[in-house]
DSSP file (Angstrom, degrees, kcal/mol; ACC not computed):
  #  RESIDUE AA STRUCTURE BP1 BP2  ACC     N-H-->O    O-->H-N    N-H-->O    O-->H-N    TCO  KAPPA ALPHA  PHI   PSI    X-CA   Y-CA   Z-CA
    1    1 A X              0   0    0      0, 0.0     2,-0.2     0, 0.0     0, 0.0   0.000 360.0 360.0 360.0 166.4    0.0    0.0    0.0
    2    2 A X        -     0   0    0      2,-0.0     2,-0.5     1,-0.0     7,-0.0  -0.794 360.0-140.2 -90.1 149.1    1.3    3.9   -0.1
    3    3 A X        +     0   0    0     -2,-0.2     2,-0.3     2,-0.1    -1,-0.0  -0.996  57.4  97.2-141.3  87.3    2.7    4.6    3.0
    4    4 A X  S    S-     0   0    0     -2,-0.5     2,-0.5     0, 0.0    -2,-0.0  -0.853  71.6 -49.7-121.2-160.4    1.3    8.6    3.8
    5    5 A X    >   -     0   0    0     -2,-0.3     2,-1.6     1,-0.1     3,-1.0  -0.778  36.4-133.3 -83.4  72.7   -1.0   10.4    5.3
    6    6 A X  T 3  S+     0   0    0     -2,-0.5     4,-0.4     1,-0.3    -1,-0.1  -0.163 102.5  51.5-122.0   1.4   -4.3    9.9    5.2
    7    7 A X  T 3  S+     0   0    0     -2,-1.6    -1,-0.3     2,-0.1     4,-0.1   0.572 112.1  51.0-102.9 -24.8   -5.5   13.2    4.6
    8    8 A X  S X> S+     0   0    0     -3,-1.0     4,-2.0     2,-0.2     3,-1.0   0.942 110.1  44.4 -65.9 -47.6   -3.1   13.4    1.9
    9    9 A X  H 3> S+     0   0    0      1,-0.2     4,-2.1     2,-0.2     5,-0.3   0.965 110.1  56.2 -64.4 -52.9   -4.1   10.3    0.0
   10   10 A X  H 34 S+     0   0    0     -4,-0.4    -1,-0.2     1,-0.2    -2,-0.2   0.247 109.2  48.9 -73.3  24.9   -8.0   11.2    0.6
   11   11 A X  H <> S+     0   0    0     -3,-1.0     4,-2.0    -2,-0.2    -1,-0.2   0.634 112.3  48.5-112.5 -57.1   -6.9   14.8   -1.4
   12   12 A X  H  X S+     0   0    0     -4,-2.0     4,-1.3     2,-0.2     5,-0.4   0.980 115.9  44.7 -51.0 -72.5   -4.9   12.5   -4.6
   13   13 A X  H  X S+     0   0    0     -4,-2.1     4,-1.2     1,-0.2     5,-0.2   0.734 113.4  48.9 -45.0 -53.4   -8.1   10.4   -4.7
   14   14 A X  H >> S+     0   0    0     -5,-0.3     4,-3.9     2,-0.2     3,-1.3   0.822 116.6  47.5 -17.1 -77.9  -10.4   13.8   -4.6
   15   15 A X  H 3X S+     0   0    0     -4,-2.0     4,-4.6     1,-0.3     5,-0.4   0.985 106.3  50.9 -26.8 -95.6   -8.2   15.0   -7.3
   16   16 A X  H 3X S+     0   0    0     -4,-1.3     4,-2.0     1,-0.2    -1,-0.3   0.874 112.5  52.0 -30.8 -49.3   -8.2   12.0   -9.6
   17   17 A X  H <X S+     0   0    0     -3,-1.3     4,-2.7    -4,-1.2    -2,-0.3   0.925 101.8  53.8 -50.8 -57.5  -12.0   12.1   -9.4
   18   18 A X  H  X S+     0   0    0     -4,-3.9     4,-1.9     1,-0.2    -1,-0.2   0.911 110.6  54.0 -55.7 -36.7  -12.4   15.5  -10.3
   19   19 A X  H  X S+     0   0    0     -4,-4.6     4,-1.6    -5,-0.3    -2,-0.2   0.985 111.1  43.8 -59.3 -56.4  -10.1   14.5  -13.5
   20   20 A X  H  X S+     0   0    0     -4,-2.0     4,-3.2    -5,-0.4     3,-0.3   0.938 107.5  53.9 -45.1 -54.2  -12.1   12.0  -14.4
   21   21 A X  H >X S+     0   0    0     -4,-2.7     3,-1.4     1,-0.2     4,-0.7   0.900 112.0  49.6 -17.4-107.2  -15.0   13.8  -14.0
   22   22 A X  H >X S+     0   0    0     -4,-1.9     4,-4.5     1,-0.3     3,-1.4   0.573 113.1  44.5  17.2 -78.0  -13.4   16.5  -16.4
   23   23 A X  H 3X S+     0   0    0     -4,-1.6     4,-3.5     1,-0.3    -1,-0.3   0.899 102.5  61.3 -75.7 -45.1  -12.5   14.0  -19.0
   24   24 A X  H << S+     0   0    0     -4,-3.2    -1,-0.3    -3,-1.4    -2,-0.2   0.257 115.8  40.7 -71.2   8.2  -16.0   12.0  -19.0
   25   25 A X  H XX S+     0   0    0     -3,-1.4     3,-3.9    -4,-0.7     4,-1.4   0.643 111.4  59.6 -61.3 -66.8  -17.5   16.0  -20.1
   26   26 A X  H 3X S+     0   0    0     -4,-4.5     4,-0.6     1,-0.3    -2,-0.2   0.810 110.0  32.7 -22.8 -65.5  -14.8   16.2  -22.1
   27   27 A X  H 3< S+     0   0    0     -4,-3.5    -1,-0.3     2,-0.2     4,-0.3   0.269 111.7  67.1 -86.3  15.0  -15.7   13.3  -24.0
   28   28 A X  H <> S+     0   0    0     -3,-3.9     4,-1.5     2,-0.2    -1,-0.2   0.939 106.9  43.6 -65.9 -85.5  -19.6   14.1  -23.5
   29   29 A X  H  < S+     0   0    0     -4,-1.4    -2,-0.2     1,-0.2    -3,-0.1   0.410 110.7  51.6 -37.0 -32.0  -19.0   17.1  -25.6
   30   30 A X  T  < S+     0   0    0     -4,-0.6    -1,-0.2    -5,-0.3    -2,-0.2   0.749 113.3  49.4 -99.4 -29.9  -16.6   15.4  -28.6
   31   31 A X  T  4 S+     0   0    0     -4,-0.3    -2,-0.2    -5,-0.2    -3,-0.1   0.978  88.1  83.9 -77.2 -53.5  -19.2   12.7  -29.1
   32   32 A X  S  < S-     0   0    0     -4,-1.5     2,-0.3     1,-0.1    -1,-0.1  -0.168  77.4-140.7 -18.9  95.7  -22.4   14.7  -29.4
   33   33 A X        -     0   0    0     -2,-0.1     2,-0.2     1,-0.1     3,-0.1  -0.397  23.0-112.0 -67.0 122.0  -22.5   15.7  -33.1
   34   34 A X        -     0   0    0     -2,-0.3    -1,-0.1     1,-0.1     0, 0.0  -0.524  46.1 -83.7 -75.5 150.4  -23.8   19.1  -33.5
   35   35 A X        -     0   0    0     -2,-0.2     4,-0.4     1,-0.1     5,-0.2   0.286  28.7-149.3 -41.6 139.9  -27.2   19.3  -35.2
   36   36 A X  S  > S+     0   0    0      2,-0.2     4,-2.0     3,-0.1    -1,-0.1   0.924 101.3  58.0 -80.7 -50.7  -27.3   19.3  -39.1
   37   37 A X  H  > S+     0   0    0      1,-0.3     4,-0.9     2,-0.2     5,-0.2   0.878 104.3  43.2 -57.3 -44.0  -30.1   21.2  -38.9
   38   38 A X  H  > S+     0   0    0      2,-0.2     4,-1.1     1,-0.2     3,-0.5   0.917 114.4  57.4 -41.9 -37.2  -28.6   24.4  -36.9
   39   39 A X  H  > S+     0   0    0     -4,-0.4     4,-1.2     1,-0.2    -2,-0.2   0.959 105.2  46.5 -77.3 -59.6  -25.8   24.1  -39.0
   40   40 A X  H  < S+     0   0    0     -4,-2.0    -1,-0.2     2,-0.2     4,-0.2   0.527 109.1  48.4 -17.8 -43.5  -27.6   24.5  -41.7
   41   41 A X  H  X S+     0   0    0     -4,-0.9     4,-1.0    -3,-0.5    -2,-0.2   0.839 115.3  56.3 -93.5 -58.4  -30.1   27.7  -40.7
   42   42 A X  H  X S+     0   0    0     -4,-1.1     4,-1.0    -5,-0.2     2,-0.4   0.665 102.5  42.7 -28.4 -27.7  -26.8   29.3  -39.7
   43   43 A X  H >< S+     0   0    0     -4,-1.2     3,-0.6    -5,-0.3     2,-0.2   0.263 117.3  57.1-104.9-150.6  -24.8   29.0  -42.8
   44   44 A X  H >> S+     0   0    0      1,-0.4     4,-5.8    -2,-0.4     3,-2.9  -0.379 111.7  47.8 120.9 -85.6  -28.7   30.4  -44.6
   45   45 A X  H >X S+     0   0    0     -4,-1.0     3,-2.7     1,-0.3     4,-1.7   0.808 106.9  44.8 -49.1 -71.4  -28.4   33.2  -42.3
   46   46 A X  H <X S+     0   0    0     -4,-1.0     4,-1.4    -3,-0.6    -1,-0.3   0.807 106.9  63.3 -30.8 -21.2  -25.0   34.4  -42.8
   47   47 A X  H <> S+     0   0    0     -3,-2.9     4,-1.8     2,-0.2     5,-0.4   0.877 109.2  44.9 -65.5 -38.2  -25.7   34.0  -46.9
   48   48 A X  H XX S+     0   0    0     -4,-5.8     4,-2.1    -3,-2.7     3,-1.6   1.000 112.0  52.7 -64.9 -40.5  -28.5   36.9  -46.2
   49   49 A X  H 3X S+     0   0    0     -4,-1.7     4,-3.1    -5,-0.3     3,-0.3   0.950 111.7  43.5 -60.2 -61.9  -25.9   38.7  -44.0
   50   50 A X  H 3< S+     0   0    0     -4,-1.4     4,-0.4     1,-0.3    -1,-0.3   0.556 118.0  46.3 -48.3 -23.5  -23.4   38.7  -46.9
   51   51 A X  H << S+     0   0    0     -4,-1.8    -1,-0.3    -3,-1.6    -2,-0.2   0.678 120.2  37.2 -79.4 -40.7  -26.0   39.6  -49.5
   52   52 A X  H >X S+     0   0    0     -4,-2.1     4,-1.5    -5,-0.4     3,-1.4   0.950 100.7  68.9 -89.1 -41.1  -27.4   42.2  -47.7
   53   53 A X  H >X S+     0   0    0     -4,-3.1     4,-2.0     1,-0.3     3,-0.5   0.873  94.9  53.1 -26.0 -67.2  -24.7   43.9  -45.9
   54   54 A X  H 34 S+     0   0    0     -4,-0.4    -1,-0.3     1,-0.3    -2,-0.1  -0.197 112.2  51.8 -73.9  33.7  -22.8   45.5  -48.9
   55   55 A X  H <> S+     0   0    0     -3,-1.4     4,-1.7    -2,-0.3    -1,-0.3   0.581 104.3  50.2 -41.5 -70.4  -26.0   46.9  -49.7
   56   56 A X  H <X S+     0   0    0     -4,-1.5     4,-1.3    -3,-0.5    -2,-0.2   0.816 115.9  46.5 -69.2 -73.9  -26.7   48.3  -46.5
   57   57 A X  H  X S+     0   0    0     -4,-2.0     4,-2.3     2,-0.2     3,-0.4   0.930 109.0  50.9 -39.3 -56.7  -23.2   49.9  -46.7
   58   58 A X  H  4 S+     0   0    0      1,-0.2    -2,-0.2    -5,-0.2    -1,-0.2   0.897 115.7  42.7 -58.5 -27.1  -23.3   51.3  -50.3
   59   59 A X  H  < S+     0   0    0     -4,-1.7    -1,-0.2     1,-0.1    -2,-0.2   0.753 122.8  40.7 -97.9  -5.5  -26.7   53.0  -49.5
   60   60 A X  H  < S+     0   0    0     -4,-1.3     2,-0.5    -3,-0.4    -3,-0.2   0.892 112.0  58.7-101.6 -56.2  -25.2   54.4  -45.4
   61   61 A X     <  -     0   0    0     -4,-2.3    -1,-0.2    -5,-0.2     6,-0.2  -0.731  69.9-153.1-100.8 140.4  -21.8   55.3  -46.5
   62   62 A X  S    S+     0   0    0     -2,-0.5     2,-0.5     1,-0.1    -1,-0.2   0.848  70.4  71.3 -82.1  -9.8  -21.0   57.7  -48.9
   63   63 A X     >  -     0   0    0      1,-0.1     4,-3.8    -3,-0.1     5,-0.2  -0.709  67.9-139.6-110.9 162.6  -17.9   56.5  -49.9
   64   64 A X  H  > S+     0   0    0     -2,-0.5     4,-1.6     1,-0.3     5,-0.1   0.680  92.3  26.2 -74.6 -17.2  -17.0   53.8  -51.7
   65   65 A X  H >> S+     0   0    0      2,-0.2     4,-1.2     3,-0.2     3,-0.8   0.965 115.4  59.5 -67.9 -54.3  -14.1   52.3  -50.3
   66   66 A X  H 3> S+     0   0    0      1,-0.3     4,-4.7     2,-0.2    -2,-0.2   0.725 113.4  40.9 -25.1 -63.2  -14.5   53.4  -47.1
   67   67 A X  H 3< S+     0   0    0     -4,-3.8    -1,-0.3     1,-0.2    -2,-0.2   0.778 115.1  56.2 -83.5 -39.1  -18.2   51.3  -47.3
   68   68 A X  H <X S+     0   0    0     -4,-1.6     4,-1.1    -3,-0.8    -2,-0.2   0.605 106.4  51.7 -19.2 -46.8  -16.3   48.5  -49.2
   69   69 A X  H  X S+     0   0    0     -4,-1.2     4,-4.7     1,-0.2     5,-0.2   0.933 110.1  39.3 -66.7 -66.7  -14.1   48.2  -46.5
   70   70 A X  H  X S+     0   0    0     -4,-4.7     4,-0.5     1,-0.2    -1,-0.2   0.478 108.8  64.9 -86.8  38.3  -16.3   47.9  -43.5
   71   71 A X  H  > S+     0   0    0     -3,-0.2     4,-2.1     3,-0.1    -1,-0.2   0.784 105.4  49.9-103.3 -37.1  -18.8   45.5  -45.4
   72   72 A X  H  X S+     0   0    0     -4,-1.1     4,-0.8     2,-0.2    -2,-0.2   0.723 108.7  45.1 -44.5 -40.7  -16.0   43.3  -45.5
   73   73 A X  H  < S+     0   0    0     -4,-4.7     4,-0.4     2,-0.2    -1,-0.2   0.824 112.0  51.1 -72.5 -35.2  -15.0   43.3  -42.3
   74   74 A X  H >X S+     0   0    0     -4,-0.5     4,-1.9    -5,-0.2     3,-0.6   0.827 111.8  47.4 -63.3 -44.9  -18.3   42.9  -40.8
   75   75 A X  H 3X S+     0   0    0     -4,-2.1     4,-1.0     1,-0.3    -2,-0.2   0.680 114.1  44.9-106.2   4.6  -19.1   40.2  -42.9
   76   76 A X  H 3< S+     0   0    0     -4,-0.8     4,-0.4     2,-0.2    -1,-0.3   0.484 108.2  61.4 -94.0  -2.4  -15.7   38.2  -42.3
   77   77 A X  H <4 S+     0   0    0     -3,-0.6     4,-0.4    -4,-0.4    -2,-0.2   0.763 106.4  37.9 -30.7 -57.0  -16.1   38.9  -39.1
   78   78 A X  H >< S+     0   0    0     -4,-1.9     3,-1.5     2,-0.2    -2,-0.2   0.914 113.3  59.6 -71.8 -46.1  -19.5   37.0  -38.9
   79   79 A X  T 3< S+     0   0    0     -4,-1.0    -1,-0.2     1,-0.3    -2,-0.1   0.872 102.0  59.5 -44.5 -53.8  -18.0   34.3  -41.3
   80   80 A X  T 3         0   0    0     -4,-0.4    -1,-0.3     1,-0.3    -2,-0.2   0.654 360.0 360.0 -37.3 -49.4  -15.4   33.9  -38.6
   81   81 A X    <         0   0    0     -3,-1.5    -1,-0.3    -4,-0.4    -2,-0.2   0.318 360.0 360.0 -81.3 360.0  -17.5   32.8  -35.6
């Protein structure tokens, strides 16, 4: 047997538990396949965003780069998350 103290040993096992714990989320979370469907109205929306943004820009800023610019950013931005 290990030869310490017994509040010390009952701390390791604590420990060890909480890891497991941990890891059996962990691996909760990598097996669960996220939803086709979500993925799906997500990638939908972001298509409106991308259409509709540089619109939205062209007709709010008056210039054109300038509006070019932050339609881009916004909408790689969203792309992004």
């Amino acid at each position: 047997g290990l030869k310490t103290h017994p509040p010390i040993l009952s701390r390791s096992y604590q420990v060890l538990s909480d890891a497991m714990n941990a890891f059996n989320q962990c691996r909760g979370v990598a097996d669960i396949p996220f939803p086709f469907p979500y993925s799906n109205a997500i990638v939908l929306v972001l298509v409106i965003y991308t259409v509709t943004v540089p619109i939205l820009m062209w007709v709010w800023i008056t210039s054109l780069y300038f509006g070019a610019f932050l339609a881009f950013i916004a909408t790689f931005t969203y792309w992004t998350l």
